[in-house]
MARSEVEX-681098 format. One line per 2 residues: number of its first residue (from 1); their letters; for each residue x, y, z of N, C-alpha, C. Coordinates in Angstrom, 3 decimals. Last residue first. Layout:
// residues N
NUM	a	X/Y/Z/X/Y/Z/X/Y/Z ~ ...
This chain:
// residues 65
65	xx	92.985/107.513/74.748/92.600/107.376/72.894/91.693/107.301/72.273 ~ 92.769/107.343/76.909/92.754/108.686/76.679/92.247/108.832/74.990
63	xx	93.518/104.833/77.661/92.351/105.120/77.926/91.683/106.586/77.201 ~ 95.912/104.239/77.000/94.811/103.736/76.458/93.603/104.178/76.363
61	xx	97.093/106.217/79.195/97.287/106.127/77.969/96.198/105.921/76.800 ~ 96.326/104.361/81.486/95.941/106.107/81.426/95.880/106.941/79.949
59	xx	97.809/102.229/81.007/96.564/102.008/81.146/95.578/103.764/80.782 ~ 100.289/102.949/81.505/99.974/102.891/80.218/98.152/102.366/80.167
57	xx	99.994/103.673/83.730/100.212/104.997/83.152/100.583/104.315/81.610 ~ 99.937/101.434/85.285/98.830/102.548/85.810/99.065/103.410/84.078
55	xx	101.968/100.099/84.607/101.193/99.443/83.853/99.764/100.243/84.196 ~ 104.161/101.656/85.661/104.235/101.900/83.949/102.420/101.464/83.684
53	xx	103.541/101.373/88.369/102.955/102.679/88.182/102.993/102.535/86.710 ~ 104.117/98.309/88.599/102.475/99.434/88.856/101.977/100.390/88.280
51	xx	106.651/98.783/88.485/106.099/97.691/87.449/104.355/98.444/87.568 ~ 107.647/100.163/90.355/108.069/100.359/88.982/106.974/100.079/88.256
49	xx	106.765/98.864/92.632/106.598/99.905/92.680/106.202/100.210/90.936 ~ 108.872/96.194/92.005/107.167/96.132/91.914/106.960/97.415/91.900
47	xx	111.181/97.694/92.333/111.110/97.124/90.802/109.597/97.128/91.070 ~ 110.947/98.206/95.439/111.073/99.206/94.263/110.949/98.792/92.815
45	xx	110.854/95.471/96.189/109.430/96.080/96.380/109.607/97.608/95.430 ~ 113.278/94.448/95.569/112.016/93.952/94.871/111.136/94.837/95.105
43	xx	115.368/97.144/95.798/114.708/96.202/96.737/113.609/96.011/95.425 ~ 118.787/98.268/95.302/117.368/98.315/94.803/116.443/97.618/94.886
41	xx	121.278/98.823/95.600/120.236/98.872/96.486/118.820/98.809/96.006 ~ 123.024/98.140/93.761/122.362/99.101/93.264/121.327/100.134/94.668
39	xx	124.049/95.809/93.915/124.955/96.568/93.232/124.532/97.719/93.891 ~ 122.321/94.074/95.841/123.536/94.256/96.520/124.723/95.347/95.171
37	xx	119.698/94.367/94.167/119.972/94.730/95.430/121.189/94.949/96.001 ~ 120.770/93.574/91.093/120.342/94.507/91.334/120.439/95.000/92.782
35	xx	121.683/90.968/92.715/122.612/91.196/92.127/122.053/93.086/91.573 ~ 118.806/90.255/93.075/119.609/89.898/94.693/121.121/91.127/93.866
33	xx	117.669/90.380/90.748/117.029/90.838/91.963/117.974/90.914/92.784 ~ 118.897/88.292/89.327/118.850/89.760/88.345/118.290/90.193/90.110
31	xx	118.329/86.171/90.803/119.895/86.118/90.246/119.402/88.143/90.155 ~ 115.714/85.737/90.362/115.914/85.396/91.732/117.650/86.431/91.561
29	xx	115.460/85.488/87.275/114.746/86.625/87.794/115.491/86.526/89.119 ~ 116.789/82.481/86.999/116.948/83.776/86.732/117.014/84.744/87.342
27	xx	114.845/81.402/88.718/116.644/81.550/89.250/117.029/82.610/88.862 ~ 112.630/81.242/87.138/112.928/81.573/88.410/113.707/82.357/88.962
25	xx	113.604/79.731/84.994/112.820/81.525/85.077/113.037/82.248/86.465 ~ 113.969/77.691/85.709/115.299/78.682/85.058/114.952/79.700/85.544
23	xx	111.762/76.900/86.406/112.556/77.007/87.226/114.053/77.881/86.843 ~ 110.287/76.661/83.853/109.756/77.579/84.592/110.913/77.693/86.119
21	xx	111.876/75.182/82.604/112.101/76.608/82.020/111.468/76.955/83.087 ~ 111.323/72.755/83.861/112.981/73.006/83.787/112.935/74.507/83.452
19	xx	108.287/72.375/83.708/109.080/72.262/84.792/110.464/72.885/84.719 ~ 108.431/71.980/80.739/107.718/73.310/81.286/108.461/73.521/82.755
17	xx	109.939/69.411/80.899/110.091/70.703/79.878/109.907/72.065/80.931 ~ 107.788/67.583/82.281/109.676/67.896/83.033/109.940/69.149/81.993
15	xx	105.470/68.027/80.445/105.460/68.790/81.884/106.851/68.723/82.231 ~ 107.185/66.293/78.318/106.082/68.092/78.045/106.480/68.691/79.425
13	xx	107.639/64.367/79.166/108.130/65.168/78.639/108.052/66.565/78.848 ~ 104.923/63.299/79.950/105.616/63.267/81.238/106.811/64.375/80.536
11	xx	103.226/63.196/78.073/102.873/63.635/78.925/104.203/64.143/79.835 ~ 104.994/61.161/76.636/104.957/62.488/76.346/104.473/62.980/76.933
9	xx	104.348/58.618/78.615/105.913/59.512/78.266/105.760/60.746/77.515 ~ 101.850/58.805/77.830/102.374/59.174/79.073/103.561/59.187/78.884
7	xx	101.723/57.302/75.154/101.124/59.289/75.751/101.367/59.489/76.773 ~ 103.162/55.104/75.827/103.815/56.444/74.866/103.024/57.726/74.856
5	xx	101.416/54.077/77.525/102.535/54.784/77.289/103.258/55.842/77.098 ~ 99.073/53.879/75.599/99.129/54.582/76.714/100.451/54.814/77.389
3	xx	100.348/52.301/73.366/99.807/53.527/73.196/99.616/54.057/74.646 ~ 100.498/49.713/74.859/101.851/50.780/74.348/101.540/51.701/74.025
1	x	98.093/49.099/75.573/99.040/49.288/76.640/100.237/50.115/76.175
């Protein structure tokens, strides 16, 4: 009974952990987006744009080698 426990409190650790960074991550990123948009005008769908074409044209890269 105390061994199951105590792997379920670490169970439960682990995941509130992963839980707390993956929500930082979030906010983060959420923070850098809205604060990019209202400096810069620069809409999520232009950063995704971004993000396509590097990972097209390092793919083009690879490929060439």
């Amino acid at each position: 009974m105390i061994i199951t426990l105590i792997v379920a409190w670490i169970v439960f650790t682990i995941l509130w952990k992963l839980l707390r960074t993956t929500v930082s991550t979030a906010l983060t990123i959420a923070a850098i987006l809205v604060l990019l948009n209202i400096s810069f005008g620069i809409t999520p769908q232009d950063i995704w744009h971004q993000i396509t074409q590097f990972a097209q044209t390092v793919s083009q890269i690879k490929g060439s080698k």
